[in-house]
N, C-alpha and C positions, 0 to 999 in steps of 0.2 A: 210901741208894742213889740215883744219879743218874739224872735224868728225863732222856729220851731224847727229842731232835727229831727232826723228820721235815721238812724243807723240798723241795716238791713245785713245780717251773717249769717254766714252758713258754715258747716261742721269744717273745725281746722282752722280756721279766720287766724290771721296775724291779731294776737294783743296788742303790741308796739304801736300798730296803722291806726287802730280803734281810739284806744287810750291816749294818742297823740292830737288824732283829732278831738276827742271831747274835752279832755283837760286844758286846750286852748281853747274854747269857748269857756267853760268854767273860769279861767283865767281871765278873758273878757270881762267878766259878771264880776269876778271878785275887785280887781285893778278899778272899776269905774263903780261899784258899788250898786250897781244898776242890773235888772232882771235882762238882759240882752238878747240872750240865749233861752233856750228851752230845747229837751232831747227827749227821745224814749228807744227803746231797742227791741227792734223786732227781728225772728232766725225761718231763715228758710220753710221750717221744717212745725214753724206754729211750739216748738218743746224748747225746753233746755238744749244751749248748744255748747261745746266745748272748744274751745280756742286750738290752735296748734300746742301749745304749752301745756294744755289740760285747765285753765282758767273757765269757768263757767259763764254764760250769759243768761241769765232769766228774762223774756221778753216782757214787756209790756203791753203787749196786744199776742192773744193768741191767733185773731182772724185780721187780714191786712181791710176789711169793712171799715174797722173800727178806728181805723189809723187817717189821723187831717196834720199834714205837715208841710211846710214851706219850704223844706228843704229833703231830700233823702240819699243818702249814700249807702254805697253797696260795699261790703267788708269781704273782701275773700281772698283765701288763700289756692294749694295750690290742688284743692279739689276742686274750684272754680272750671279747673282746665275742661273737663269731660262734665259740668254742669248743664244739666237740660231738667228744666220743669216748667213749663207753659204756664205755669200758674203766677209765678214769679215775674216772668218776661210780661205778661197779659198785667198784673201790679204798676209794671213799673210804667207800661207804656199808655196806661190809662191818669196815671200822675205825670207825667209828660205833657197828655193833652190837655191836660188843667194846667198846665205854667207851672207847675214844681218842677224846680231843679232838681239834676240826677247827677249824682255823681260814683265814680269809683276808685278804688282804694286797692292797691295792689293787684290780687287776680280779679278785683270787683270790674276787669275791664273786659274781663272774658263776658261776665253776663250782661254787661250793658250793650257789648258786640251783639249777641246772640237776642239781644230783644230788641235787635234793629234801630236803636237809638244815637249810635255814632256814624253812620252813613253818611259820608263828607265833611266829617267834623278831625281835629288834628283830637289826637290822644295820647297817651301814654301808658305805662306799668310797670312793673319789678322786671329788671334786667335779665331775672335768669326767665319770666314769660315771654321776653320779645319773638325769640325765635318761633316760636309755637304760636302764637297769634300771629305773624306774618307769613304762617303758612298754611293758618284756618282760616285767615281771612285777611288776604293779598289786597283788598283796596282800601284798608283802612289809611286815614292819615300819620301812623306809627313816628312817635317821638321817643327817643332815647334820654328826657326830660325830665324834669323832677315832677314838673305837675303840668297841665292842661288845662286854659279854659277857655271853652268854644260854645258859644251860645249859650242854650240851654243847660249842658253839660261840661261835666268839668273830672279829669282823671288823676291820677295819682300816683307814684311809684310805690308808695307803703312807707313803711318802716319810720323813721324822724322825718322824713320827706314831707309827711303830714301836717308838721310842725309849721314849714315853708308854707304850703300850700294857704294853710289855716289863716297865719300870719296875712297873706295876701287878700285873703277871702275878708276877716276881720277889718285891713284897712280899708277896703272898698265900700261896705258896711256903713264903717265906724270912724275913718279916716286913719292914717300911718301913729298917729301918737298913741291911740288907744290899742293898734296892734302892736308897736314898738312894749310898751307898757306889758300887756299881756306878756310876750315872748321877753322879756326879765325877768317878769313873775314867775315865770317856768326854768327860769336860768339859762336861757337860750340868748347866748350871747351874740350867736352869729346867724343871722340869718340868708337866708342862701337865696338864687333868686331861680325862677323856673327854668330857664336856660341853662342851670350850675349842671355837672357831670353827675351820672347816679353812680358809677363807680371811681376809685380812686384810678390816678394815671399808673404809667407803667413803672414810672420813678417809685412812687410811693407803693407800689403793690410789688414790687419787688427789691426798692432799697437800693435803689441804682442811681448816680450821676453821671455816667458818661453820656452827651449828649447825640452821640451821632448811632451810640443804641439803642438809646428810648427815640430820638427819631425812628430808626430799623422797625424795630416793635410795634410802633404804633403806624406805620408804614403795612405792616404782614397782617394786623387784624383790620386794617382799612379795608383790606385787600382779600380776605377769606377764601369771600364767596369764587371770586376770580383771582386765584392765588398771581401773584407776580414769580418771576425766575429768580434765582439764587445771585446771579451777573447783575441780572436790572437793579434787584434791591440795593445790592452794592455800591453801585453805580448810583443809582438816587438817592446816596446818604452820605456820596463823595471819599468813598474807600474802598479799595480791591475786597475782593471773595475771600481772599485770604485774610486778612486784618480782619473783617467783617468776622469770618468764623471763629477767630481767634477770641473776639469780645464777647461773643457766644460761651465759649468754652470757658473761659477763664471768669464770665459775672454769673453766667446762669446753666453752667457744667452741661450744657447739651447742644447738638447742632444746631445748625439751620433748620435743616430735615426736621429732626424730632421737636423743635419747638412747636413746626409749622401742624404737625400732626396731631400733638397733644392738642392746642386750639381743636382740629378740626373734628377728633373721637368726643372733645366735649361738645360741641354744638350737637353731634350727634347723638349723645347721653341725653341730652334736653330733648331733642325731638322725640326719641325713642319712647323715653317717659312721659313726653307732657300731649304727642298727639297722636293720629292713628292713620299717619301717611305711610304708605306705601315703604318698605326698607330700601326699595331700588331709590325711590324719589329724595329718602331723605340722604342717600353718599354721596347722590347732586348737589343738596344743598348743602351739606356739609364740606363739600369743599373734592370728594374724591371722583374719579375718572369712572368709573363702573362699579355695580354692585361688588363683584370676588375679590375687587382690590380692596374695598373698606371693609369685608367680612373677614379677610386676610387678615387686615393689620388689628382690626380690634379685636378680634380675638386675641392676636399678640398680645396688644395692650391691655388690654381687661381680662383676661381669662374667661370669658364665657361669648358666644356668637353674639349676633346683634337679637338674632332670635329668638335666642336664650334669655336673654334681656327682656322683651319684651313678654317673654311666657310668663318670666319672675315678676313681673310689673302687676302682668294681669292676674293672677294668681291670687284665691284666697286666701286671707291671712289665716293661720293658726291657731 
């Protein structure tokens, strides 16, 4: 008998997370010739929803009544952040009590948070939402992870992640041959495993081999939240402040200093736009000593306040 999807979006949804996951089901069906699978697409909003890209989704169900599915996942992008409809949350949490699995797909972790259904469960989501969900909701089990699966539920970073995730879910299913099978059929030669990195290292994101720098590097954003000194880090990568700046200047043309900052005005760019903390709360978390000192420097850096920022955020469009 075929297991039935439920894929659940809402306005902006990533295409990539979507289309990742259903075409590996579809590949399932096609690879073993067998009805496996079964989908239909339902959007927040009961209408035509439109993808980030502008791709359309026409639902299958206009009333979530009408909707019997073994399986349902939540598709969302990065209007998930500030998503609240009780109507939605009250959907999902009433196919929970039935034993349907729930799953989410990039920002679809924000609404699985918010309808109370990962409370002591590990999770995960797209890298640039981590910071903004661990500070809308500090007891989650947050994974820096490709995908999650914890009981009932199961998360997702987005984007080819999906692939992965699918891949896993398939062999469990159906056993590793039929998912192996599948994920060729889609020319997915490598498959990656839930523990893989969701972003590239510091090597490859910046085209570096010297090894006692991409130590240093990955050493300073270990360390963010609770910056380390300029001496220690040195010192813990087994080279003077000198040398150490020197690899700085000469592979990535800036300090110590301004590396460490740049990191820190972006974590603050993500919070500014993704949640509605406090601006003293978020130069905490970002890494700076008091409010005047990060409204200082990012204004250097950005040209506009952090306030200004936020006005611009909130601001209707044109």
């Amino acid at each position: 008998m075929a297991t039935t999807f439920g894929f659940l979006v809402n306005d902006g949804f990533p295409l990539l997370s979507l289309a990742s996951s259903v075409e590996s089901l579809r590949a399932a069906n096609a690879v073993t010739g067998k009805e496996l699978y079964r989908w239909c697409f339902l959007t927040t909003s009961g209408r035509d929803t439109l993808s980030s890209c502008r791709m359309l989704v026409r639902p299958d169900h206009n009333s979530f009544e009408a909707v019997s599915v073994d399986i349902m996942v939540v598709c969302a992008g990065d209007s998930a952040i500030h998503f609240h409809d009780e109507r939605v949350f009250a959907f999902l949490r009433r196919l929970s009590r039935k034993g349907v699995r729930i799953g989410g797909l990039s920002g679809g972790t924000f609404v699985l948070a918010r309808a109370g259904l990962l409370e002591g469960k590990r999770c995960t989501a797209h890298w640039d939402h981590v910071p903004a969900l661990r500070e809308q909701f500090p007891k989650l089990k947050l994974k820096q992870t490709l995908f999650e699966f914890d009981g009932q539920c199961f998360t997702c970073a987005g984007g080819n992640a999906a692939l992965d995730m699918m891949n896993a879910l398939i062999a469990t299913d159906h056993g590793p041959a039929v998912a192996r099978n599948a994920s060729e059929w889609l020319i997915q030669t490598q498959i990656r495993q839930a523990e893989d990195h969701q972003r590239m290292g510091v090597r490859e994101r910046f085209g570096l081999f010297h090894p006692l720098l991409i130590k240093a590097l990955d050493r300073i954003e270990a360390t963010l939240d609770e910056p380390i000194e300029r001496e220690a880090l040195a010192d813990s990568v087994g080279l003077s402040l000198r040398q150490l700046e020197r690899l700085f200047a000469s592979h990535l043309h800036m300090t110590i200093h301004q590396y460490v900052v740049k990191l820190r005005i972006d974590r603050a760019k993500i919070l500014i736009r993704q949640t509605s903390l406090p601006l003293g709360e978020i130069a905490i978390a970002s890494g700076f000593s008091n409010f005047s000192h990060f409204s200082r420097i990012y204004k250097r850096q950005i040209g506009v306040s952090p306030r200004e920022t936020r006005q611009n955020e909130r601001a209707p469009p044109r």
